[in-house]
C-alpha positions in Angstrom: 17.8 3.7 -6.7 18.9 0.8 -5.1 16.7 -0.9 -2.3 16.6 -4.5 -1.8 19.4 -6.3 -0.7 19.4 -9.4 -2.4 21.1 -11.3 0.7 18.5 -10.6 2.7 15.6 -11.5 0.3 13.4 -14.3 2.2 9.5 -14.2 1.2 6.8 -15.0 3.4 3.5 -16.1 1.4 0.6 -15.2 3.4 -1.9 -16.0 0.9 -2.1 -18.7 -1.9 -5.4 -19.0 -3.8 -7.7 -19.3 -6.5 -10.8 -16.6 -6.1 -13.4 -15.3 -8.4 -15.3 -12.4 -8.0 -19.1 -12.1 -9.3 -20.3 -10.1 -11.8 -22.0 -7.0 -10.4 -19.8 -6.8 -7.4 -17.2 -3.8 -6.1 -14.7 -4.0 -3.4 -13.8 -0.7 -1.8 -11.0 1.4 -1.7 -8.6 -0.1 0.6 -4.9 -0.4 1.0 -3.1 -3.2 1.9 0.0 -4.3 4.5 2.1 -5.8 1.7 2.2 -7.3 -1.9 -0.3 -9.1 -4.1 0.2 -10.7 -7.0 -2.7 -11.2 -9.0 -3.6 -12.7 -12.5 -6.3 -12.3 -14.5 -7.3 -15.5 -15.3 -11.1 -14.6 -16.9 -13.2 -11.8 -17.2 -12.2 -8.4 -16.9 -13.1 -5.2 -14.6 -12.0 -1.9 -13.8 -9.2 -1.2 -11.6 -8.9 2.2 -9.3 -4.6 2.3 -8.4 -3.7 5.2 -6.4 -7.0 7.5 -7.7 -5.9 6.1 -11.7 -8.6 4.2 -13.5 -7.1 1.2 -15.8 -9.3 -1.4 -17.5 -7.8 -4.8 -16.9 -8.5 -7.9 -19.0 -7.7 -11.8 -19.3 -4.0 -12.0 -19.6 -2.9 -9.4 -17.2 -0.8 -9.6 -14.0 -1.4 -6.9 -11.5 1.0 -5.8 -8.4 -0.4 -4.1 -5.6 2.3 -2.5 -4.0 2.0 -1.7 0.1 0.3 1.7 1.0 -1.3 2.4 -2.4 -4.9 3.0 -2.5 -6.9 1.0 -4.5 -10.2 -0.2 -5.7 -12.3 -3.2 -7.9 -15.0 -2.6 -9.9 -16.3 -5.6 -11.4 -20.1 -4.6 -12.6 -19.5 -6.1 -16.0 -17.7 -8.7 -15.7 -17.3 -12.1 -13.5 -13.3 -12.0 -13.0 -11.4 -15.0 -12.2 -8.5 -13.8 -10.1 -5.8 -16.5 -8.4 -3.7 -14.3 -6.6 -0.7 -14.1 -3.7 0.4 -12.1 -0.7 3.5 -11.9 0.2 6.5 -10.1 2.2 9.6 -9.9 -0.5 11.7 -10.6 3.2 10.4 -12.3 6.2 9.9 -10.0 8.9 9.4 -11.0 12.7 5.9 -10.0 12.3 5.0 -11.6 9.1 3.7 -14.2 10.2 0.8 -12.9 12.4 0.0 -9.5 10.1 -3.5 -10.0 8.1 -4.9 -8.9 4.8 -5.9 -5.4 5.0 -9.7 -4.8 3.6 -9.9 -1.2 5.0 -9.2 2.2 3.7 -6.4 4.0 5.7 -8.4 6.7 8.1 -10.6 3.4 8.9 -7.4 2.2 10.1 -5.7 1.9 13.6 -2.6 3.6 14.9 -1.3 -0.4 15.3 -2.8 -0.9 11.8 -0.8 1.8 10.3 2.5 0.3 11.5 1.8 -3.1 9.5 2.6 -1.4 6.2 5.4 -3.2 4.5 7.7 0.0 3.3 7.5 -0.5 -0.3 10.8 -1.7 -1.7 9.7 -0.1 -5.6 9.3 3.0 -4.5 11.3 4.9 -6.5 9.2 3.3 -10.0 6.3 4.7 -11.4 3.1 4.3 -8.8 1.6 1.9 -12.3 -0.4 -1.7 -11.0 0.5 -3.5 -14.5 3.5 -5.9 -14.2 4.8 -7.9 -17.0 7.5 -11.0 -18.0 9.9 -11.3 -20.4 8.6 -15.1 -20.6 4.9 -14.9 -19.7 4.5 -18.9 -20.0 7.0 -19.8 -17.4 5.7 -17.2 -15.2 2.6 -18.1 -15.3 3.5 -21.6 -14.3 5.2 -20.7 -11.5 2.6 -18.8 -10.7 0.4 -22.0 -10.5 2.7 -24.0 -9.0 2.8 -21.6 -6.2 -0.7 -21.9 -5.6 -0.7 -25.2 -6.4 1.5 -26.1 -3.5 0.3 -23.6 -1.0 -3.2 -25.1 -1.2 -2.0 -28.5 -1.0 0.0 -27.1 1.9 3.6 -27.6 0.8 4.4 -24.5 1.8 8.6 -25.2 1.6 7.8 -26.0 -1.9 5.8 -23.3 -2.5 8.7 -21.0 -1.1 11.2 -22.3 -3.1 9.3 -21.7 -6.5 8.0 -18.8 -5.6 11.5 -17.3 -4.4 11.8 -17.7 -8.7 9.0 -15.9 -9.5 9.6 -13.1 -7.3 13.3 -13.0 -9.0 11.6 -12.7 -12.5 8.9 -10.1 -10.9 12.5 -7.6 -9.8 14.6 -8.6 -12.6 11.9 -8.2 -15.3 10.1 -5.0 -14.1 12.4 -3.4 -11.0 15.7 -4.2 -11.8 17.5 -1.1 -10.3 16.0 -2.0 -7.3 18.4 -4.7 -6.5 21.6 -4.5 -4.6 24.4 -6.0 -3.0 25.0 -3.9 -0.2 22.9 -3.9 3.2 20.3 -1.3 1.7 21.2 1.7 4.1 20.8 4.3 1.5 16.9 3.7 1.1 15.1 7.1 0.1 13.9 7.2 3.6 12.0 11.1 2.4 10.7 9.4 -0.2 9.1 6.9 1.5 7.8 8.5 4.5 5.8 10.9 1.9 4.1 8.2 0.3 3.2 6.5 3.5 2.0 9.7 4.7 -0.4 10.8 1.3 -1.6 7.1 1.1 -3.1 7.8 5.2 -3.9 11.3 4.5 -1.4 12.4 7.8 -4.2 10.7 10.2 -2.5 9.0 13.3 1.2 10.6 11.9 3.1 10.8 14.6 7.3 10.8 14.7 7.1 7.8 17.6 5.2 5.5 15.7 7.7 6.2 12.4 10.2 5.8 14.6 9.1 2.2 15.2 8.0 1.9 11.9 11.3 2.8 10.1 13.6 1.4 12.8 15.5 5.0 12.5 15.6 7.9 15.1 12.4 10.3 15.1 15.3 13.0 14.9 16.8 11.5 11.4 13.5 10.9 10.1 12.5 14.4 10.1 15.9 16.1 8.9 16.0 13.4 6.2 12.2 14.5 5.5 12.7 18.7 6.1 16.0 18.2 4.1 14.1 16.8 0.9 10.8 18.8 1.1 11.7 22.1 2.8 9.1 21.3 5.7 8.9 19.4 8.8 7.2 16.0 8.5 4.6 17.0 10.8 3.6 20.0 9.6 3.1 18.2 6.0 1.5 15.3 7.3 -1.1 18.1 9.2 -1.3 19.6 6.0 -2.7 16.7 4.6 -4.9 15.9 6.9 -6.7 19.4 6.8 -6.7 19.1 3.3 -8.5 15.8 3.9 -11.2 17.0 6.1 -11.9 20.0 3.9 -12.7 17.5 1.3 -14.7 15.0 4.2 -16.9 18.4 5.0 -18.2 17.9 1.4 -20.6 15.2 2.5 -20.1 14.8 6.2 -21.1 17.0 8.9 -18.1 18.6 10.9 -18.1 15.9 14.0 -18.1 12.9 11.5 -15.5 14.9 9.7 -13.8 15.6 12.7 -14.1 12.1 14.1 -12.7 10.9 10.7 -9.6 12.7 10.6 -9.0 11.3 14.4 -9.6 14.7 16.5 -10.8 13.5 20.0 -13.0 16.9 20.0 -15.1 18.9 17.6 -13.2 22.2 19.8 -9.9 20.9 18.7 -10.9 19.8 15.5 -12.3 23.8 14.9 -9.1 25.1 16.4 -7.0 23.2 14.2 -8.7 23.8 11.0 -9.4 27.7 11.3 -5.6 27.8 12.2 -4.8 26.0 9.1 -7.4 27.7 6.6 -8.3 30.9 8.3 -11.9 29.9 8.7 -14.2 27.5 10.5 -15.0 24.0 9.8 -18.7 25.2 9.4 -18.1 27.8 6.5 -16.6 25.0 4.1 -19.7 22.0 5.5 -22.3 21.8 3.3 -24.3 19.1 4.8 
């Protein structure tokens, strides 16, 4: 289960603040590049984690892990929500990738290469996140904030280096090890990635880059794990996806959606897949 080596742990904060979100308002479903940490500090709202409703309240901390779609729906409640996002280890990129606010299929080929693998993936897909002593975690917390604002950003490193060890230790603690991480469930991993984008813009060159392993070991890692080839299940998806985007789309938004360059292809591709045309399963 093992997946971080804790040699090579080196966070990169990309985001420090303090933010409130009014009563009344929603943010979309969107996934994002990397972590965030958030507390809720007031208020309370309902919170959509990887198609899961859960009602959060004052007193909570909430991790959104890389990949995973989710959603804020704050009609009740204004919610005070400092927050952070962060790489657990500093990439060469780190420091130029943004915050995501888009939904994967609104998202670029390039886009799609920016998601952070997600070093927990082997723990339940759950946002809650808790600490065995809340009050010095919520300290550091601040502190963090406190310091990134203020821009101390050594400083806010260095304290945040000890929340992040209290974050693993206290709710991912098989995910540490001492060894250089090779044995990552690379299957595992490449499924997730590939249900959180709905197979759109899958292709084995960009995993390639993504993974930093061969297109070749990728997919017998993959085909070995889930008895089909890692194209074929990430095209599976993506039909599946359309068929549900034909429910309120017509088929050349659909078809434009699921990133077909032509409704012909598009038609091709999805009467090979269900038998039928694209047309017989629109009802718009």
């Amino acid at each position: 289960m093992a997946s971080i080596d804790i040699n090579v742990i080196n966070p990169y904060i990309r985001v420090a603040m303090r933010s409130v979100i009014t009563k009344g308002y929603r943010i979309k479903q969107r996934i994002i590049f990397d972590y965030e940490l958030i507390y809720i500090e007031s208020g309370g709202m309902t919170f959509y984690y990887d198609g899961t409703p859960y009602e959060c309240r004052k007193g909570q901390f909430i991790l959104i892990r890389p990949g995973i779609p989710h959603a804020f729906d704050c009609s009740r409640h204004e919610v005070s929500q400092p927050h952070i996002h962060f790489d657990p280890i500093f990439a060469p990129d780190s420091t130029s990738v943004p915050v995501s606010f888009k939904d994967a299929p609104e998202m670029t080929p390039t886009e799609h290469k920016l998601i952070r693998r997600d070093l927990f993936y082997s723990y339940p897909r759950k946002p809650f996140v808790f600490f065995d002593n809340t009050d010095n975690a919520l300290a550091l917390f601040y502190r963090v904030i406190e310091a990134f604002s203020s821009g101390k950003r050594l400083m806010a490193k260095g304290v945040f280096i000890e929340l992040l060890c209290d974050l693993i230790h206290d709710n991912f603690p098989d995910a540490l090890s001492a060894s250089n991480g090779t044995e990552l469930d690379i299957a595992t991993q490449l499924k997730d990635l590939i249900d959180a984008t709905h197979g759109v813009t899958i292709s084995l060159e960009a995993l390639q880059k993504q993974f930093s392993y061969s297109k070749f070991y990728l997919e017998r890692r993959f085909k070995s794990r889930y008895k089909i080839s890692l194209i074929s299940y990430a095209n599976q998806k993506r039909m599946e996806y359309s068929k549900n985007l034909l429910k309120n789309m017509t088929v050349s938004e659909a078809a434009e959606k699921v990133g077909f360059s032509s409704i012909y292809s598009f038609s091709r591709a999805y009467k090979c897949h269900f038998g039928h045309a694209p047309s017989q399963s629109n009802q718009k």
